[in-house]
C-alpha positions as CSV (number, residue, x, y, z in Angstrom):
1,X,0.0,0.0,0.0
2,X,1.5,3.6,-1.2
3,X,2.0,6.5,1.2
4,X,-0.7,7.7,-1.0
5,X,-4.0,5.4,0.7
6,X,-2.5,6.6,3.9
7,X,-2.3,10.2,3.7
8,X,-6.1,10.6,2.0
9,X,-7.5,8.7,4.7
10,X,-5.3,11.0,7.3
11,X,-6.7,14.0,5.6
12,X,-10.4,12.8,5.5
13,X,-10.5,12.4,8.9
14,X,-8.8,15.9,9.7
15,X,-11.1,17.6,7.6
16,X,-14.2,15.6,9.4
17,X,-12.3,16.9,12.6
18,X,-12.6,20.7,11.1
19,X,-16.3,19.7,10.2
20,X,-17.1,18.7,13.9
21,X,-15.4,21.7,15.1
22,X,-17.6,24.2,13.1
23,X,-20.9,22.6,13.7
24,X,-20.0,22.4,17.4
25,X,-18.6,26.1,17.2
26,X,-21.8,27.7,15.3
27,X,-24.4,25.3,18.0
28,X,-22.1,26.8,21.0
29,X,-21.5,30.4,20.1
30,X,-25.4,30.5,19.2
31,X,-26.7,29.0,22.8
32,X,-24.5,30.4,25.2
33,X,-25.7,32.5,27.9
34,X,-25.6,36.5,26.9
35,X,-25.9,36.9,30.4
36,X,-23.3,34.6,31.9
37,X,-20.8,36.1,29.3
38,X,-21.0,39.5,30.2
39,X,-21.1,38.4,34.1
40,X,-17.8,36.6,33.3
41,X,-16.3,39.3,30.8
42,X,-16.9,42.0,33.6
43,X,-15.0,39.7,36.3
44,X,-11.6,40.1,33.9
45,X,-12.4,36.5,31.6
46,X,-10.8,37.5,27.8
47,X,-12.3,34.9,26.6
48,X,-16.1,35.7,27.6
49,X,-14.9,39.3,25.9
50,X,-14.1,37.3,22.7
51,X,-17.2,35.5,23.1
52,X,-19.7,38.3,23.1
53,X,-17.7,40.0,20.5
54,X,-18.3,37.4,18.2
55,X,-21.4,37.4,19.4
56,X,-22.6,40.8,18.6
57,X,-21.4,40.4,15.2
58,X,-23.6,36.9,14.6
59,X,-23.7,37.7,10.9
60,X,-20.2,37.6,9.9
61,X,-19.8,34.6,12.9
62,X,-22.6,32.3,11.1
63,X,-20.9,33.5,7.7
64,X,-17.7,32.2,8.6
65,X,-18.4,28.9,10.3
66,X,-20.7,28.2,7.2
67,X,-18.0,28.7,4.4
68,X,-15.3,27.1,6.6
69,X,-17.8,23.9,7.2
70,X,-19.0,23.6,3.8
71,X,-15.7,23.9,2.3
72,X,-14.0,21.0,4.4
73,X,-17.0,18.8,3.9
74,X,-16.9,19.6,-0.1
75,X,-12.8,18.9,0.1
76,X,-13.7,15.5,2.5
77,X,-16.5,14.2,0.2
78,X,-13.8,14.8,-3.0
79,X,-10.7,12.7,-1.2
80,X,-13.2,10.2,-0.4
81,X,-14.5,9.9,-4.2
82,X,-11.2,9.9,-5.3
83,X,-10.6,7.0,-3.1
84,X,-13.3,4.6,-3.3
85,X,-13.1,5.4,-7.6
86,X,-9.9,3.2,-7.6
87,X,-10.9,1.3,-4.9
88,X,-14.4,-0.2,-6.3
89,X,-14.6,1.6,-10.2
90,X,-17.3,3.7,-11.4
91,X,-19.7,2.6,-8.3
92,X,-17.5,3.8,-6.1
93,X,-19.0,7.8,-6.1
94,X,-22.4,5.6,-4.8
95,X,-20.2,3.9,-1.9
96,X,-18.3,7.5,-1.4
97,X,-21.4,9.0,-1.4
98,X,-23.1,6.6,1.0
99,X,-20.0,6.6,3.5
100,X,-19.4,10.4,3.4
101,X,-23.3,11.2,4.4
102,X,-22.9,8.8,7.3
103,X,-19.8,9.9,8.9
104,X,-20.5,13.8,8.1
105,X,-24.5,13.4,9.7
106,X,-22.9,11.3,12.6
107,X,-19.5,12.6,13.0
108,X,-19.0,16.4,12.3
109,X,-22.8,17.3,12.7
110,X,-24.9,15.9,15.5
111,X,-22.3,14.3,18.1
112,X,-20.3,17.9,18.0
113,X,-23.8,19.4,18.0
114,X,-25.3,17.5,20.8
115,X,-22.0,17.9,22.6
116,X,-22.5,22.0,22.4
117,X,-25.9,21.7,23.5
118,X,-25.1,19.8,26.7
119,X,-22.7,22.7,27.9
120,X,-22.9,25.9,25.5
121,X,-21.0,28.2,28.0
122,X,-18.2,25.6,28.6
123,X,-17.6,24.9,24.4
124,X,-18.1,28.8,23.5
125,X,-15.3,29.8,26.2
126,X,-13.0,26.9,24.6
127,X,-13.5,27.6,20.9
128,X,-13.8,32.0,21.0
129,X,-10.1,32.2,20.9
130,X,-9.7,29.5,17.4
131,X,-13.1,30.9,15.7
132,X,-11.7,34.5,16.0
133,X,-9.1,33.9,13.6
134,X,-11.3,31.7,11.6
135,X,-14.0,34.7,11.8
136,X,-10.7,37.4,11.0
137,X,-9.5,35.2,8.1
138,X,-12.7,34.7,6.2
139,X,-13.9,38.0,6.9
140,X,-13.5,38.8,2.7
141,X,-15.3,35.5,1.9
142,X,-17.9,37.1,4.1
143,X,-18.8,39.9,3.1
144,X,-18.7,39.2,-0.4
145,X,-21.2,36.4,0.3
146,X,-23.8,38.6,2.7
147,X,-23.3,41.3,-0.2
148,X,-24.3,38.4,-3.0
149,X,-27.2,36.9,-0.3
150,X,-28.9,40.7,0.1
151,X,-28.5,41.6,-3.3
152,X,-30.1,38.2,-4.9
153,X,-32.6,38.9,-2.7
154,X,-33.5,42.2,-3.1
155,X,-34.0,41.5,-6.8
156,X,-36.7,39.1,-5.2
157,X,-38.4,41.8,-3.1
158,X,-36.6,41.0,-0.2
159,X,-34.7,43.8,1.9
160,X,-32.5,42.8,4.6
161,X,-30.9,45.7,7.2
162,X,-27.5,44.3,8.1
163,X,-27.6,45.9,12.0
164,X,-31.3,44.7,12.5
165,X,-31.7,41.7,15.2
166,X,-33.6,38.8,14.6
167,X,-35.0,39.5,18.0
168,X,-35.5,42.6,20.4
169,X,-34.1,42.5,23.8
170,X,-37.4,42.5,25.1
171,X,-38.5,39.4,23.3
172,X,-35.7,37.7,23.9
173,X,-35.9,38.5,28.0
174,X,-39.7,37.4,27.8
175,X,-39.1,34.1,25.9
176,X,-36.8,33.3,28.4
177,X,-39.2,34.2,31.2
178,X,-41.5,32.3,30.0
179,X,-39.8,29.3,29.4
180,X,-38.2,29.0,32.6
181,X,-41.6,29.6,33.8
182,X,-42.8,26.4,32.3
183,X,-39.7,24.5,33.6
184,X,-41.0,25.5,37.3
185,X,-37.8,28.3,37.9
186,X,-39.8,30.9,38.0
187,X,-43.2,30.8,40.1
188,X,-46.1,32.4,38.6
189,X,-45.9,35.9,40.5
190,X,-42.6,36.4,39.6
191,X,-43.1,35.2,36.0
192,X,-45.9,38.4,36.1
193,X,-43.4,40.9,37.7
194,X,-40.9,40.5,34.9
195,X,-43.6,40.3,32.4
196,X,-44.8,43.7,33.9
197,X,-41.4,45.3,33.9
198,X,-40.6,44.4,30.1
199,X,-44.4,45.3,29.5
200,X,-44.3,49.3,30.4
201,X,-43.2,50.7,27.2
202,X,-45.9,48.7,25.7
203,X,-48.5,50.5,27.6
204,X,-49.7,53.5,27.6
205,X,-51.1,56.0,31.1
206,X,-54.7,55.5,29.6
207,X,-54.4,52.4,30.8
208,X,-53.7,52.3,33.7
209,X,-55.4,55.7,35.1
210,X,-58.5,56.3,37.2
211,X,-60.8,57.8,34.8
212,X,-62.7,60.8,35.5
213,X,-65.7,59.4,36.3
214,X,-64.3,57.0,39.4
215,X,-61.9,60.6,40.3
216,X,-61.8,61.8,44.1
217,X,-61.8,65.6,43.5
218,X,-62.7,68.5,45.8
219,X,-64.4,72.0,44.8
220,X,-62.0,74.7,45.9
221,X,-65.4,77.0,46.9
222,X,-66.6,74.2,49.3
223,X,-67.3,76.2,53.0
224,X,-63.1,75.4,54.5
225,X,-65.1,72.8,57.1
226,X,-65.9,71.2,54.4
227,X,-63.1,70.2,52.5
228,X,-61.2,69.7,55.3
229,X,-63.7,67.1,56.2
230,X,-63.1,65.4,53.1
231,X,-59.6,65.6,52.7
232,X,-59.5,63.8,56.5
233,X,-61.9,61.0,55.3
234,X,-60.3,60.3,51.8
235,X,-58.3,57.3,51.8
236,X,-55.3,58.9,49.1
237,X,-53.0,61.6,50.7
238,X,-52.9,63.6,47.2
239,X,-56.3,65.1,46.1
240,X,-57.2,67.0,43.0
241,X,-58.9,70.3,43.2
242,X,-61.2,71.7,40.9
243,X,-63.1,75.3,40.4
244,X,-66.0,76.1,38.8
245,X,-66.4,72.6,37.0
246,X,-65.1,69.1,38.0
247,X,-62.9,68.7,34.3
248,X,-61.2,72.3,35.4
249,X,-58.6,70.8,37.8
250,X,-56.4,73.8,39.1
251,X,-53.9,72.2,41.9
252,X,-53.4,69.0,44.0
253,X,-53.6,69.4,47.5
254,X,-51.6,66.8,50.4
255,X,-53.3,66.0,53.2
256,X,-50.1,66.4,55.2
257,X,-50.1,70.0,54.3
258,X,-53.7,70.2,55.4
259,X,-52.5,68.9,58.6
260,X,-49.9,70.8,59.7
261,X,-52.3,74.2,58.9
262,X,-54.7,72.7,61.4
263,X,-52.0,72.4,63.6
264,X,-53.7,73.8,67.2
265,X,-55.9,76.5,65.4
266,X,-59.3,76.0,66.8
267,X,-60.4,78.7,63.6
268,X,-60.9,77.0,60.5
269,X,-62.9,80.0,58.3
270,X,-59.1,81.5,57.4
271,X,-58.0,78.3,55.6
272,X,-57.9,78.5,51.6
273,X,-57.0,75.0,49.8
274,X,-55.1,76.9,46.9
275,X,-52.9,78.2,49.4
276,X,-51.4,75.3,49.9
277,X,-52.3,73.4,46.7
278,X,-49.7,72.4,44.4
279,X,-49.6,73.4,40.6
280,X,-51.1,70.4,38.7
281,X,-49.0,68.4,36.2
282,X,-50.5,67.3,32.7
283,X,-49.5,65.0,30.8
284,X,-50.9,63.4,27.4
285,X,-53.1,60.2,27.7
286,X,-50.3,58.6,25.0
287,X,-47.3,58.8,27.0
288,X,-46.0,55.1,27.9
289,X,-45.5,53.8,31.3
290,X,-41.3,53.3,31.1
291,X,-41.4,56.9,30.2
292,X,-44.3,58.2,33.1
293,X,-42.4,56.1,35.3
294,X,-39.2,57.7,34.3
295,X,-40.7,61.3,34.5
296,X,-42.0,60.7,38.1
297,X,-38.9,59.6,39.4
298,X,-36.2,62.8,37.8
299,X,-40.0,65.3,39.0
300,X,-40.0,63.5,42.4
301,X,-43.6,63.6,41.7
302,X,-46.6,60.4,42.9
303,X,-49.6,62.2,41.0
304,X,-50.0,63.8,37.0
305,X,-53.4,64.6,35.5
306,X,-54.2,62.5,32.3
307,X,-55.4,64.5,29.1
308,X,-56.8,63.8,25.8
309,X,-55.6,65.4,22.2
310,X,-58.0,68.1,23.2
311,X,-56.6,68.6,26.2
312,X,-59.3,67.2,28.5
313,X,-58.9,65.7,31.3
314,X,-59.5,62.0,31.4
315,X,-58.0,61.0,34.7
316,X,-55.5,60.7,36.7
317,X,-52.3,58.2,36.9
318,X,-50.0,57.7,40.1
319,X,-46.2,56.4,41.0
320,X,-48.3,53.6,42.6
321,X,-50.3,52.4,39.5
322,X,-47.4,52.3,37.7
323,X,-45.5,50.0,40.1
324,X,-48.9,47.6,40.4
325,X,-48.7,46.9,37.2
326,X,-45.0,45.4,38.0
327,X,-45.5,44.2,41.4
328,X,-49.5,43.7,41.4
329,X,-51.8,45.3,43.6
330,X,-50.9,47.4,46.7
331,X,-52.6,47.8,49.7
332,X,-52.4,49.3,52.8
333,X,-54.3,49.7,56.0
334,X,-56.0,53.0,54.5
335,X,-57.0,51.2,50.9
336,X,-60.6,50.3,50.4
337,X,-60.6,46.8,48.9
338,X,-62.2,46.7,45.4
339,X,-64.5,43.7,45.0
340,X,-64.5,43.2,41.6
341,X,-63.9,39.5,40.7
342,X,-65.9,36.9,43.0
343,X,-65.2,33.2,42.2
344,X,-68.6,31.3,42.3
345,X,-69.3,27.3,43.5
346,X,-70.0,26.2,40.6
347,X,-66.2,27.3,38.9
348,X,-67.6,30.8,37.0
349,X,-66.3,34.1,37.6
350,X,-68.8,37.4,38.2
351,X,-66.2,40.3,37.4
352,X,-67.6,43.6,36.9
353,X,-67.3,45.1,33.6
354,X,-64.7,47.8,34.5
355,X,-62.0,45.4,35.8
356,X,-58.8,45.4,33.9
357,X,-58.0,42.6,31.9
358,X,-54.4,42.6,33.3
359,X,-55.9,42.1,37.1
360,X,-57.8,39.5,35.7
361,X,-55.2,37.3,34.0
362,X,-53.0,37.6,37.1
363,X,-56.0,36.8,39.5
364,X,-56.9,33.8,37.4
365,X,-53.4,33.4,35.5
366,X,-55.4,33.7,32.2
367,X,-53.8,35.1,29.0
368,X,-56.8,37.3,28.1
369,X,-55.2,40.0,24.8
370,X,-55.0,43.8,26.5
371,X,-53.7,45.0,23.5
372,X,-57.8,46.0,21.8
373,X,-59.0,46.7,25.1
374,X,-58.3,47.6,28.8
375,X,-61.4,46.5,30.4
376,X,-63.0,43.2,30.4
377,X,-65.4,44.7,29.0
378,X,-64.1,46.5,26.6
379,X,-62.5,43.3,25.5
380,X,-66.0,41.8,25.1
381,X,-67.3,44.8,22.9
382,X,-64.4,44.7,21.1
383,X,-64.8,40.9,20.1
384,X,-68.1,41.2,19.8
385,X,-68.4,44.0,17.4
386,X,-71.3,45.4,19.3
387,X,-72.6,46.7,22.6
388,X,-74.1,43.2,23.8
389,X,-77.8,43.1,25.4
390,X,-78.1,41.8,28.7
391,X,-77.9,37.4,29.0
392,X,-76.1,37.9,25.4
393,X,-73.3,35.1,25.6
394,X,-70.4,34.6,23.5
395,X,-67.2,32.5,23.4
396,X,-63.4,33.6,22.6
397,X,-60.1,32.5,23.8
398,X,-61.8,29.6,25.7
399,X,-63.9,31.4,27.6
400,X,-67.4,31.8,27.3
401,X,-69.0,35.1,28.4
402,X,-72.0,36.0,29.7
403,X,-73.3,39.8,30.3
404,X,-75.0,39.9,33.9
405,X,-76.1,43.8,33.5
406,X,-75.7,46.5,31.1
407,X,-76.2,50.3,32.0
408,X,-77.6,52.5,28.8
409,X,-74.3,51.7,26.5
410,X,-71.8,50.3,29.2
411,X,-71.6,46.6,30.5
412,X,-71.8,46.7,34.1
413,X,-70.9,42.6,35.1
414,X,-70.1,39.7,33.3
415,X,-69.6,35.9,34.2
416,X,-66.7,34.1,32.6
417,X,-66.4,30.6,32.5
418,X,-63.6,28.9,31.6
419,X,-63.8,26.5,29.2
420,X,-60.3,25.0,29.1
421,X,-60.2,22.8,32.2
């Protein structure tokens, strides 16, 4: 036997080696832990740095990896051929053929695979350093390639944007959630407070505020007795004031402040609630709740008026309805508990018709969509595509509704039975 038949052989099984070390590269570099790199870049490791580096360019990473596979497998399959041609004749491209798909599908593409998958963060950290060069030294191949992809396709119709990701942060951070939320990790409330979190710049003040119509306001011209009265027996420490009409809301008086003008006076006629009433704040019934949140903390502020295009008031929004809808509902020894979802015997639900579809789902852990509607029964109109008569039923995301009572044009209470048990 010539040096020949063992040298080919020697060179197949380097260039299945190579194979294996791409696939197990491009399964490794693709499934580590984000987080866990940048936790072990920040504690001094280079080779976590490499890793996310590689990382944040996945295109020209993937690129790489693919050429450098596909050219050893092409080179691998043609030694082989070559081989199994003098070996066996004209049938040997059949054998070759036969052998190469075996070893290559075994061998350099799902043992190195599986292998990556068992321990991503382990395999990335080993291979960063090698792939780098690889990544440096096909980085012409690359580019020349994503150049040929995007412009083949945009003859097609198709437009790719180089820096776009194939997922948002967001997304990304909520898959995640939820998954480990399936896997038992993360318990249920906790699987809502991160959802809440990544949720606020979805949503908007308008819903989330107290409208107008459930408002506690007091009438600057009330006799002083009067409004102190109600200040005293309000529940909330910040209170709107109005003149002249309830929509004309001209400060925000604390009850604290109220307090210390009582102080030991024994004469209340001298006490004026726009003395000590702040200036209200506005803000427009669009702004999201990362950015209300955001504009509460730098104004050091717990209360803003909510208004319309018009610039109507609609309501009103505070710091604490913004962190319920991370942490779920607060209460305190001063709250008055709302009674607006009562489980029945016989496994229905009678929820009144103003009750947030976000308290429900996390009451119930249902998935009801907020994104039509911010009331239940909104979400009801909505789906209905009318204003529902009283016992009207109907039945959407496995529920089946029922409307209880219905006010002129508003649905008052609803039972809900759940139909996926």
């Amino acid at each position: 036997m010539t040096l020949e038949y063992w040298l080919l052989p020697a060179a197949i099984l380097a260039l299945i080696g190579f194979s294996a070390f791409f696939s197990g590269s491009e399964t490794a570099l693709t499934a580590a832990s984000r987080a866990r790199m940048h936790s072990l870049e920040k504690a001094g490791d280079r080779r976590a740095a490499t890793v996310n580096a590689l990382i944040a360019k996945r295109d020209r990473l993937i690129g790489a990896l693919l050429i450098g596979n596909n050219l050893v497998n092409i080179l691998a399959s043609a030694l082989a051929t070559s081989i199994f041609l003098k070996l066996f004749g004209d049938s040997g491209i059949a054998v070759a053929t036969i052998a190469m798909t075996v070893v290559v599908v075994i061998f350099a593409e799902v043992m190195p695979k599986s292998w990556a998958l068992a321990r991503p963060d382990g395999f990335a950290l080993a291979v960063a350093p090698v792939v780098n060069v690889v990544v440096a030294a096909f980085a012409p191949f690359t580019s020349f390639t994503a150049f040929a992809v995007r412009s083949v396709l945009r003859l097609v119709g198709v437009h790719l944007d180089a820096n776009q990701p194939i997922l948002s942060g967001h997304e990304e951070l909520r898959g995640a959630v939820e998954l480990l939320h399936r896997e038992g990790s993360v318990f249920r409330d906790d699987r809502y407070r991160l959802g809440g979190i990544l949720d606020l710049h979805e949503l908007e003040v308008s819903d989330v505020m107290i409208h107008r119509t459930k408002m506690l306001s007091i009438n600057c011209d009330d006799p002083p007795e009067q409004i102190i009265r109600q200040i005293l027996d309000s529940p909330y420490t910040r209170i709107p004031v109005w003149k002249d009409e309830a929509e004309n809301i001209v400060g925000i008086v604390h009850a604290k402040d109220v307090l210390r003008f009582i102080g030991d006076r024994e004469d209340l006629s001298r006490f004026d609630v726009m003395k000590i009433a702040a200036k209200p704040w506005f803000v427009p019934e669009t702004t999201t709740l990362q950015d209300q949140l955001n504009a509460f903390l730098r104004r050091k502020a717990h209360i803003a008026l909510v208004v319309d295009e018009y610039g109507e008031v609609k309501g009103l929004v505070t710091l604490e309805d913004i962190l319920e809808e991370i942490v779920g509902e607060i209460a305190d020894e001063h709250d008055i508990e709302v009674t607006g979802v009562q489980p029945q015997a016989d496994g229905s639900v009678i929820v009144d018709g103003s009750v947030p579809i976000r308290d429900i789902n996390r009451a119930l852990d249902w998935e009801l969509p907020d994104d039509e509607a911010t009331t239940i029964a909104g979400l009801v109109i909505h789906e209905a595509q009318m204003i529902p008569e009283e016992k009207q039923a109907f039945t959407f995301y496995g529920k089946r509704f029922v409307v209880m009572r219905r006010e002129k044009n508003r649905i008052t209470q609803l039972r809900i039975r759940n139909l996926q048990t």
